[in-house]
Structure formats: C-alpha cells, structure tokens
C-alpha positions in Angstrom: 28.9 -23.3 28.1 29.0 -20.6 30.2 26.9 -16.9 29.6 30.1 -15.4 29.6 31.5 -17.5 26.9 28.0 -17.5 24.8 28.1 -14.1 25.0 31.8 -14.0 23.5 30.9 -16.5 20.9 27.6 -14.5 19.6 30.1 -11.5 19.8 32.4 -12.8 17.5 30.3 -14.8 14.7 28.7 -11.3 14.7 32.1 -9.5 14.0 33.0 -12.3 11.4 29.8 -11.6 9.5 30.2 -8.0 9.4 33.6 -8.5 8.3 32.2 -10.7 5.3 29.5 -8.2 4.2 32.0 -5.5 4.2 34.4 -6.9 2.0 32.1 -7.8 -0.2 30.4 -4.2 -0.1 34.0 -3.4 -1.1 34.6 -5.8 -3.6 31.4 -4.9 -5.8 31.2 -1.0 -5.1 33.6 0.0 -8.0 31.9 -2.0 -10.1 28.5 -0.6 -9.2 28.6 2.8 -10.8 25.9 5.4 -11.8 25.6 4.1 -14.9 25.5 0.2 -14.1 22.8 1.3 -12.0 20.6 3.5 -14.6 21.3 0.5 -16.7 19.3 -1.8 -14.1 17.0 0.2 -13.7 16.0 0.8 -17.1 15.6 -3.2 -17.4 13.8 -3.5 -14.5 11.3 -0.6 -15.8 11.2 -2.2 -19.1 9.4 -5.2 -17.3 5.6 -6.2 -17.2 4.2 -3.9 -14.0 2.0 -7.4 -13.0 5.5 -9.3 -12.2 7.7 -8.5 -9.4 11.0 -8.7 -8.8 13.2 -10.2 -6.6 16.6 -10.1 -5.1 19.0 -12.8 -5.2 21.8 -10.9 -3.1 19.9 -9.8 0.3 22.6 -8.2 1.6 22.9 -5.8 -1.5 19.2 -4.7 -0.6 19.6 -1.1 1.0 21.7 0.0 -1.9 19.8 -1.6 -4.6 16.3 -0.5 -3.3 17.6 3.0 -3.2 18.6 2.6 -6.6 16.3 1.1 -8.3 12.4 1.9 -8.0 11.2 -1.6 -9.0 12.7 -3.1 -5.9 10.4 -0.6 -3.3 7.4 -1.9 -3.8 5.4 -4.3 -1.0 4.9 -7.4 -3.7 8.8 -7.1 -4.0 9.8 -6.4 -0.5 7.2 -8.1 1.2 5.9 -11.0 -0.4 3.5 -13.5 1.4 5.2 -16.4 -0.3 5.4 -17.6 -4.4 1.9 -18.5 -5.1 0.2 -16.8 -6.9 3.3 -15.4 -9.2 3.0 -17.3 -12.2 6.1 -15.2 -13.8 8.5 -13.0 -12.1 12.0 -12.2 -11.8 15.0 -11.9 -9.9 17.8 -9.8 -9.6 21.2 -10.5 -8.4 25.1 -9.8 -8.9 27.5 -12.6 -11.2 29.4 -15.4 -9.0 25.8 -15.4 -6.4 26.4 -18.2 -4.8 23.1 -19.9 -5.8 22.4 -20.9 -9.3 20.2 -18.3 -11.2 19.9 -15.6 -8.7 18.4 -18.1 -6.5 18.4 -17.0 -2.6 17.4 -18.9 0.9 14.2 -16.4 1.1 13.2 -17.0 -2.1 13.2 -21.0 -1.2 11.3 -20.2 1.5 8.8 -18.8 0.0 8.4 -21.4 -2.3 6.7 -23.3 -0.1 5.4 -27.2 -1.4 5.4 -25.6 -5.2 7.8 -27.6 -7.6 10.7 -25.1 -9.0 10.3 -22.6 -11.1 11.5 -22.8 -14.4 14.5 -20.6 -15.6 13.5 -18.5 -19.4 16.3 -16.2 -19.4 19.1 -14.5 -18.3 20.1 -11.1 -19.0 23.6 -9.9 -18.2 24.0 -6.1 -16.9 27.2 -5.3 -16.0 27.9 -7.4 -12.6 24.5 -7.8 -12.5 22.3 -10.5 -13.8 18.3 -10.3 -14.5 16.9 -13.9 -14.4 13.2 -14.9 -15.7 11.4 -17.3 -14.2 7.4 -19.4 -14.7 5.9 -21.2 -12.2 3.0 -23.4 -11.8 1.4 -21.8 -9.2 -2.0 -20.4 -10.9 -3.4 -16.8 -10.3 -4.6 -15.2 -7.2 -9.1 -14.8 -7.4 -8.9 -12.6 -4.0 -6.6 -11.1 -1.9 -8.0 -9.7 1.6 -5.2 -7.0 1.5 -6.1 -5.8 -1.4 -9.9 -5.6 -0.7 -10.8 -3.8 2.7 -13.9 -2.5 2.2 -14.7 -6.4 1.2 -14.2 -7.4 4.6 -16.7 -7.1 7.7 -14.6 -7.2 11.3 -16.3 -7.9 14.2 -15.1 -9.0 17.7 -17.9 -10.0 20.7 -18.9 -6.1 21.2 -19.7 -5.6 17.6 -18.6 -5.0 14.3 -15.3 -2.6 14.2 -15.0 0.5 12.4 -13.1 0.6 8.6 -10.8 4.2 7.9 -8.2 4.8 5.9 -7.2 1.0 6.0 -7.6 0.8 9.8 -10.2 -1.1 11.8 -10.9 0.3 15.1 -12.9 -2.1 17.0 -13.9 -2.6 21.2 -11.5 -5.3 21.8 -8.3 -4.0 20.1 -7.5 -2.1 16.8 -6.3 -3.7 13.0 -4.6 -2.1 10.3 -2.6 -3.3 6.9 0.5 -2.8 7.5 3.9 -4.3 6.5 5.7 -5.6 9.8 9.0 -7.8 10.6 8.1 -11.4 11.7 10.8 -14.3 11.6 13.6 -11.8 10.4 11.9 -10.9 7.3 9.1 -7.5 6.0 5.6 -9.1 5.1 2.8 -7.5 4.6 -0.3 -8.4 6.3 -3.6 -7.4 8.0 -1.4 -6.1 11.5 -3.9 -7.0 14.4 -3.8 -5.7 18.2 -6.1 -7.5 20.1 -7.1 -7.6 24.0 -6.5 -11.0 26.1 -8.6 -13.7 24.9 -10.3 -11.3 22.5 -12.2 -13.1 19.5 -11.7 -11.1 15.8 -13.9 -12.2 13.2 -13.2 -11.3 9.8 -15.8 -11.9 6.5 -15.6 -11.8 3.4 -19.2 -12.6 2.7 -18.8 -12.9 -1.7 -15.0 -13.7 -1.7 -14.1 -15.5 -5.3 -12.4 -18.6 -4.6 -10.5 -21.3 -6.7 -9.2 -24.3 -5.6 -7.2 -23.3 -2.7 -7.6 -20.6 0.2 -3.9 -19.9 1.2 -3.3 -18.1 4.0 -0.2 -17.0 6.8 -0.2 -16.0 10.5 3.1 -15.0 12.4 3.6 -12.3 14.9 5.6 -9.3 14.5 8.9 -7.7 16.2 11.5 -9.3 18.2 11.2 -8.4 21.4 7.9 -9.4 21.5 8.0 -12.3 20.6 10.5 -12.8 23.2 8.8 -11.8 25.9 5.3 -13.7 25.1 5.7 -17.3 23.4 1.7 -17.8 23.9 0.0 -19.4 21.1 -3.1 -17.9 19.0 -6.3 -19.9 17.1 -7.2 -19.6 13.9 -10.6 -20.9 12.9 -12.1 -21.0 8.9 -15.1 -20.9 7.9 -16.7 -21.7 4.3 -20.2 -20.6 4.0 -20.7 -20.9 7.8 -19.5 -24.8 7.7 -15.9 -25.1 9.5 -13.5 -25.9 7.3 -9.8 -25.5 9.1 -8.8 -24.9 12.8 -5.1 -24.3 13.4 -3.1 -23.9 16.8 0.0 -21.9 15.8 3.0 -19.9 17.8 6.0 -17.5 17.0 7.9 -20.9 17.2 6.8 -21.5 13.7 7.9 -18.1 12.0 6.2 -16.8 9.3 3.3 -20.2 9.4 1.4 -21.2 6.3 -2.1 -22.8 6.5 -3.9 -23.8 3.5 -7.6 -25.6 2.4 -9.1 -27.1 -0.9 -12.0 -24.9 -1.7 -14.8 -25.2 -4.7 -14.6 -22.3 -7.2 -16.7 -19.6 -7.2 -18.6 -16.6 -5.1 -18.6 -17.7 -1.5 -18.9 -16.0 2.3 -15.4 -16.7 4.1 -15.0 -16.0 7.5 -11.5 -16.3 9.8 -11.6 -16.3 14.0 -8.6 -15.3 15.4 -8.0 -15.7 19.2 -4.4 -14.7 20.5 -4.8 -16.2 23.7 -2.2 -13.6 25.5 -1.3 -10.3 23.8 1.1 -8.6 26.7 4.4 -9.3 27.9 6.3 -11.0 30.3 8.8 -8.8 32.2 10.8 -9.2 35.7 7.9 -7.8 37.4 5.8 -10.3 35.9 2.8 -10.0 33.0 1.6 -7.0 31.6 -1.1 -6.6 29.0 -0.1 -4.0 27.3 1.6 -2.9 24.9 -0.3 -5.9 23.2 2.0 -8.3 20.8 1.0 -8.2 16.9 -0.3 -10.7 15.0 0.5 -10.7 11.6 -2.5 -12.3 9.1 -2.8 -12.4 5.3 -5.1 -14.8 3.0 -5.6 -15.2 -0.8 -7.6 -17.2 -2.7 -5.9 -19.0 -5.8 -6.3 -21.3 -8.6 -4.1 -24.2 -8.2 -3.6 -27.2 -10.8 -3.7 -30.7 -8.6 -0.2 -32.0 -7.7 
C-alpha cells in the first residue's frame, strides 16, 4: 500500500467515525435535557464520596463532565486501574452496547482481577447508574497522595519538594495528570536528563500483600519521536525485589510484587535511558520526554 493511499484510508475511517459520533450526539441530545441532567446529578451526589464513578459511554464524556460534578474528579477521570475500588459505579446511556455500562477502558483497567459483580441498576431517564463490588481489597498507601512521605534523590543529591513539585540537579518531577496510550492518568510526571538515575523512598510506607505500580510515558509526539526504553528498579527494605525493562510500546504498563504487611522503607530507581527526541536533524535532548509513574500499596486476597 502506497503513502498516498494510507493516507486516504486514515482519511476516511476518520470521516466515518466522526460521522458515527455525530449522529449519535444527535440521536441522544433531545433526550438529554436540563432536567435529565439535574436528575443525574442529584444521583450521582447522593453517592458515597469514597466511590467513584465511571463512564460507560466515553464519547459522551465532554458533555457529561460538564454536567455533572462527580465525573471531574482525578479518581474518575484518571484512574490508575480497578484495584483498590472495592465498590464503585458507572454511568452510561440505555442500548450501551456493553452489558451494564461496561466500556473497553473500564476492561482495561481491570487488569488480572475477576469481574466485578453487578448490585444494581438505577434507570434515569436515558441514563442508567450501575453498582458494582469487586474483590480487589483496599489501598494501605498511595505515593500520590503522600508527597511529603517520599524522599527524591538523583546522583547529585536529594531534590527539592514545593507545592507538589520536586526540583532536583538531574531533571524536575511533579504530580500531574498527563495523556499516555490515548487515555488521562494521573501520576508522579518525571523529566529527567539522559541516563539520569531518580530514586524515590518511602522509608515507613504501609504495605499489604501487594505493591502495584504503572509506568508509561506521556504525549504523542513524544513518544513518537523517542521509542527508548526506561528501568525500573524496587527495592524492599534495601533488598531488591523487582527490576523491569519497559517502553511506550507497552502503553499504560503494570508491574506488580507480593509484599509482607506492615511499616516498611520502599525505594523505586527510575533510569529513562534517552529523554530527547529524534528529529530530521538528528537527536536532541531536550525538550526531555515524560515518564509517567504511580505506585500503591494494597491488600489483596490470594487468587
């Protein structure tokens, strides 16, 4: 196949799938009024403040997060994955094509745990409010939502913590919530020089039985223009206890260890061999490309 005619192709599946979402914009706006949505949102408000929610009809997402307030928040627009969500709840319009408000992201993120099990459904209007348990068991510590827990470090010295943002010799780390494989997640957003070294500790970090963790690397073009691969090293009370090789190639990446319960010093290396890009005039180093990090410990009951 020829550029010319991959171009063409690209050209038109994009023109067909624009086509789809706007007939189906059409199709639901008269049924989407003022008051459907007030009603929604009252439901949605009525709901624990510990349980996210979900949506099962992506492409209804820049209307219904304008809407409806439940919908803005990171754990429900950025989610690191389904562990750690022992109840939550989804939010999609009748005649979804996937049974309870079930969406491709949302299987995705459920990663090796078995399906969730359905409690409820509540009609309102076209919309419908499912309820779903899990298995997975609660999160013990979540590096995002401790920074002044952590201690970063690269091989000139430890880095400086404000407002969220570590400022260190080798390159720069804040949380932030950043695209990587198509999708928002939010995640320790880290900047680093060529072959620069990040250590991060967490030196009383309460663990259960597993550390969960993701690594992925943020915006498109990026990515495109540097496929180079980063290492992740994990610690456990200064004995090694993981070492992973990973790249864009594998998207949003999971890595997970068994871990013993209780108060223990964790500490990640990070090592993103190249951070630039390459460009027709060849490799630049900067801007650098942004890795994308985020770790929780859990409490998980064996399979």
């Amino acid at each position: 196949m020829t550029p010319r005619v991959t171009r063409i192709a690209l050209a038109v599946l994009a023109t067909v799938a624009a086509l789809e979402w706007l007939f189906a914009a059409r199709a639901y706006r008269a049924q989407l009024t003022p008051a459907i949505w007030q009603q929604a949102a009252e439901a949605l408000a009525a709901l624990p403040a510990d349980e996210p929610v979900f949506l099962g009809t992506p492409w209804l997402a820049p209307s219904a997060r304008q809407h409806l307030a439940s919908l803005r928040n990171w754990a429900s627009v950025a989610p690191p994955d389904l562990y750690g969500v022992p109840r939550f709840h989804v939010l999609g319009l009748a005649g979804s094509p996937h049974a309870g408000g079930w969406s491709d992201e949302l299987q995705a993120d459920l990663g090796e745990l078995p399906p969730p099990t359905l409690e409820g459904t509540d009609t309102l209007g076209p919309f419908r409010l499912h309820h779903y348990r899990s298995t997975t068991g609660p999160i013990s510590t979540d590096w995002l939502t401790t920074p002044s827990a952590l201690q970063l470090r690269d091989a000139h010295g430890p880095c400086r913590l404000s407002a969220e943002t570590w400022t260190c010799k080798q390159g720069r780390v804040a949380i932030q919530t950043l695209e990587v494989a198509y999708r928002p997640r939010r995640c320790l957003a880290l900047a680093l020089d060529d072959g620069a070294t990040l250590e991060l500790t967490h030196s009383r970090a309460q663990l259960g039985t597993l550390l969960r963790g993701h690594l992925g690397f943020a915006d498109f073009n990026s990515r495109l223009r540097n496929d180079a691969p980063a290492l992740l090293e994990l610690f456990i009370d200064d004995a090694p206890a993981g070492r992973w090789t990973l790249t864009d190639n594998q998207g949003w990446a999971a890595f997970a260890i068994q871990t013993t319960p209780g108060s223990h010093a964790v500490r990640l290396r990070l090592t993103p061999l190249l951070g630039g890009s390459w460009t027709e005039q060849g490799y630049n180093a900067s801007p650098r490309r942004t890795a994308c990090l985020e770790l929780r410990a859990l409490t998980e009951s064996p399979p």
